[in-house]
N, C-alpha and C positions, 0 to 999 in steps of 0.2 A: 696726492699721488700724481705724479709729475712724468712724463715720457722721458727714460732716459736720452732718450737721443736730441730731441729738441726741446724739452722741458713743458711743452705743452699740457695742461690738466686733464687727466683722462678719469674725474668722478662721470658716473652715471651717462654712461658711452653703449649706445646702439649691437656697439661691436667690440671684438678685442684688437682692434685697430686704432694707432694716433690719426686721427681726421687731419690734424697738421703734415706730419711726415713720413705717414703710411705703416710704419713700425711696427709687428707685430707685438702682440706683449698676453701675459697672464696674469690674472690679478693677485695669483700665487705667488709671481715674483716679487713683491712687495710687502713690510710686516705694517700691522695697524696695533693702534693700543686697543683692551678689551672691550669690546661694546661702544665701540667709538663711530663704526659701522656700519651699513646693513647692505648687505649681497641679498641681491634680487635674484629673482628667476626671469628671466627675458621671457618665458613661455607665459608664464600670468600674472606676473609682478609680485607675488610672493616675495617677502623678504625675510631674511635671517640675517640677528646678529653672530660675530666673529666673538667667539672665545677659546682659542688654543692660546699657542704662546707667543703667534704671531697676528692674534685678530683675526684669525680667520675659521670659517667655521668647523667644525669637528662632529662627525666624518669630512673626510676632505668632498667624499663622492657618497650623493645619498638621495632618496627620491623625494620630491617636490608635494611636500603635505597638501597642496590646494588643488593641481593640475595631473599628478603624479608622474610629469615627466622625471627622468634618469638627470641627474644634476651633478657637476663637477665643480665643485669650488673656484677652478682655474678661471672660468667661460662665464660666471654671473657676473653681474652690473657692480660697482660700488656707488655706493652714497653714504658721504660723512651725515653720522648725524650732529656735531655739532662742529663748532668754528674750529677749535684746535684740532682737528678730527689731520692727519699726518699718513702717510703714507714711503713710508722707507724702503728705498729698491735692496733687494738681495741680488741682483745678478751686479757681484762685487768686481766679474771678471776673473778669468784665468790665471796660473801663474805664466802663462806661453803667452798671454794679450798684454802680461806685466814682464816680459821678460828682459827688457832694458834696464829693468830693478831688481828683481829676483837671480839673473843670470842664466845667458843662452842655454847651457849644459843642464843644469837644473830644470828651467824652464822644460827644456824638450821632455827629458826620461820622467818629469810629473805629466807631459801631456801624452805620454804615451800608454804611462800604468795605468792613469785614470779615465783613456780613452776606453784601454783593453779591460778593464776591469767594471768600471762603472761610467759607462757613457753619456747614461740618461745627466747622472748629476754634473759631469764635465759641462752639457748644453745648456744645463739649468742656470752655470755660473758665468756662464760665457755673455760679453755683455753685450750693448748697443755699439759699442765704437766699431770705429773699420781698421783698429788694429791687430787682423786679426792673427794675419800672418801665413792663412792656410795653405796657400802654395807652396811657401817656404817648408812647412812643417812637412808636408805633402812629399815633396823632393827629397828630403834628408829621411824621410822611412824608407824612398825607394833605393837610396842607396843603401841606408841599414838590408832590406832586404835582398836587395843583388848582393852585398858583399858576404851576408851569411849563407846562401843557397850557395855560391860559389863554395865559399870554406867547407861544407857540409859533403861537397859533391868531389871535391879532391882529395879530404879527410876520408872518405869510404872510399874511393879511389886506390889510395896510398896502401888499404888496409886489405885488397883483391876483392872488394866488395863496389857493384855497379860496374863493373868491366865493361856489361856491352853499351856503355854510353861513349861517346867520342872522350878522348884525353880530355878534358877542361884545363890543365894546368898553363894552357896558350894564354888563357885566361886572365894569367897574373903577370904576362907582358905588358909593356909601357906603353905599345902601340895601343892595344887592346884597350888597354887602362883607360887612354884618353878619349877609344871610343867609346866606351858605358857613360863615361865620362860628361861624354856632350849627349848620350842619345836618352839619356835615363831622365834627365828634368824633362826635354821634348815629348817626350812618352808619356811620362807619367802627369804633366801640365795636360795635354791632349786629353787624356781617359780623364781625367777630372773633370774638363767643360764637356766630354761627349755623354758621359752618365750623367751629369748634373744635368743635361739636357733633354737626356731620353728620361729623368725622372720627373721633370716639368711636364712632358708629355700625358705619362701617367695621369699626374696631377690630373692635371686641364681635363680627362676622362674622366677622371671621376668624379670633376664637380668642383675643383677645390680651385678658386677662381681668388685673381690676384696674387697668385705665389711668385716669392723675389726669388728669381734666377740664381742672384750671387749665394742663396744662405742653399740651394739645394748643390751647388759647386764647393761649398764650405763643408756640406755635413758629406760629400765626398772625398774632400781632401781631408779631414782630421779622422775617415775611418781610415787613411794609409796607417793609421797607427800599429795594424795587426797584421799589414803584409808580409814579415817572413815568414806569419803564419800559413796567411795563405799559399806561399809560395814551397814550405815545404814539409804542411801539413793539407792539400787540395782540400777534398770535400768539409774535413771541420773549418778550414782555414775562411773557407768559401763563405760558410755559415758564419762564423766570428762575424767577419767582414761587413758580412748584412747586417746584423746585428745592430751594429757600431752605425753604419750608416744607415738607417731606419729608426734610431734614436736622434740622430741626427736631422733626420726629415720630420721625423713627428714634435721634438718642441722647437725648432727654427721656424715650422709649417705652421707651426698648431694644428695640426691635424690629428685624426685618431690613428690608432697604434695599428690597425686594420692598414689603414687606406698606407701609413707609411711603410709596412713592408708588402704592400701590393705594389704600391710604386718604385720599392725599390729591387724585388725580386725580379719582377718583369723584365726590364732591361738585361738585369744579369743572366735571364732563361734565353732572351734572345743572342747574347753576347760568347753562350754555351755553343747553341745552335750555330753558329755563324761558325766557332771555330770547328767544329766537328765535321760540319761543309767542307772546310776550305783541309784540313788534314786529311779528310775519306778524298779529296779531288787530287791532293797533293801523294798521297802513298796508297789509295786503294788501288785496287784493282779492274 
C-alpha cells in the first residue's frame, strides 16, 4: 500500500497521513486480497481481518469488540499479514483529471452530472495528482451559468413575464459580452480562494489541524458544478451547492460529515449576511 503521490509505504501509520508528503489518504481508497490484512483500531490495537471484495472489513463502520469505540474502516491502521500482502489504489482519477484522453467536452458534462448528482463518489476517484484543473472547470460553470440565467431572464422577458426587472437583452451586446467576458473568471477565481479560505478558518476552530488550503479551494471550485442551479433556483440551488461542496471538504479533509458542513455553512451564513447589509444600506429606507 503505497502513497499515491510519492509512493512512500503507508502499512501500520500512526495516522491517515503520508509521513513522507503529507498526503491525506483512506485506507478505503485501496483493495487488498482476502485475509491478507489486518485493520487495527488505533484506540486499543484490536484487529480485524478484511473480507469483502476489496479486503476490507464488512461492515465498513462498526463498534470495536475490545474498547467499544465507533470504528470506520476508512481511519484503522493496516498491517500485511504476510509478504505478498498488496495494496491497489482505487482513486483511478476522474474523467476531467483524464481529460487530455477522454476529451475536454466529455470530460467537463461527466464532471458536472457526477458532481451534481453524486459528489461524494466524484472525490472518492479524484486522485493524488495536481492535475486537477479546478479553476478551469470552476470558470466554464460560471459561464455555463451566466449564459443560462441570462437566456431564462430574456426568454420570460419576450413572453410579458418579469417585466419590472430592467431590459436584460443589452446583455447580448458585444460590448457587454466582453465585459462578463473578462469579469466572470476574476469573480468566480476570487469566491473560490475567499470561501476556500473562510472554510480553513472553520476548520482551524474546530480542531481539524493541518488542513491543505488548495484541496478546500478545490472542493469549492468543482461544487461550481451546480451554479445555474444556484443562480436560478436560490434557496434549493444554495443547498445543492453545499452539498456538493461539503462532500468536497469531508473526503479531501478527512473529516466527519458534521464538522464538513459546519465549515462549509458558516461562511456561506456570513456571505448571506453580508449581502443583506449591503442591499438594506443600498435600497432601504
Amino acid at each position: 500500500m503505497n502513497c499515491v503521490r510519492c509512493h512512500y509505504l503507508l502499512w501500520d501509520l500512526p495516522e491517515d497521513r503520508c509521513p513522507e508528503c503529507g498526503l491525506n489518504f483512506e485506507v478505503t481508497d485501496y483493495a487488498f486480497q482476502k485475509q491478507a490484512v489486518a485493520f487495527a483500531c488505533r484506540a486499543c490495537g484490536q484487529s480485524y481481518t478484511g473480507n469483502d471484495e476489496h479486503g476490507l472489513p464488512a461492515p465498513r463502520r462498526f463498534t470495536c469488540t475490545k474498547c467499544h469505540a465507533a470504528l470506520d474502516a476508512a481511519h484503522l491502521s493496516a498491517k500485511p499479514l504476510n509478504d505478498q500482502a498488496v495494496g491497489e489504489s482505487l482513486r483511478l482519477g476522474t474523467p476531467w483529471e483524464q481529460r487530455h484522453r477522454v476529451g475536454f467536452v466529455r470530460a467537463f458534462l461527466d464532471g458536472v452530472s457526477r458532481l451534481a448528482m453524486q459528489p461524494q463518489e466524484y472525490f472518492r476517484l479524484s486522485s493524488a495528482s495536481h492535475n486537477h484543473g479546478e479553476l478551469i472547470f470552476s470558470v466554464l460553470c460560471a459561464y455555463v451559468a451566466g449564459a443560462v440565467l441570462i437566456g431564462a431572464i430574456v426568454l420570460l422577458q419576450s413572453g410579458g413575464l418579469l417585466a419590472w426587472l430592467p431590459d436584460v437583452r443589452f446583455a447580448l451586446s458585444t460590448r457587454f459580452a466582453l465585459i462578463l467576458f473578462t469579469l466572470v473568471p476574476l469573480v468566480q477565481i476570487a469566491w473560490n480562494y475567499v470561501y476556500g479560505l473562510l472554510i480553513q478558518g472553520v476548520l482551524a476552530i474546530l480542531g481539524q489541524q493541518g488542513s491543505d488550503y488548495e484541496s478546500s479551494v478545490r472542493a469549492v471550485a468543482f461544487g461550481s458544478a451546480v451554479l445555474p442551479a444556484v443562480l436560478l433556483l436560490p434557496p434549493i440551488g444554495v443547498l445543492w451547492y453545499i452539498r456538493v461542496v461539503s462532500s468536497g471538504v469531508e473526503h479531501l479533509h478527512h473529516t466527519t460529515r458534521s464538522q464538513a458542513l459546519i465549515a462549509t455553512m458558516i461562511p456561506m451564513l456570513l456571505a448571506g449576511n453580508i449581502l443583506l447589509v449591503a442591499g438594506y444600506a443600498m435600497f432601504g429606507s
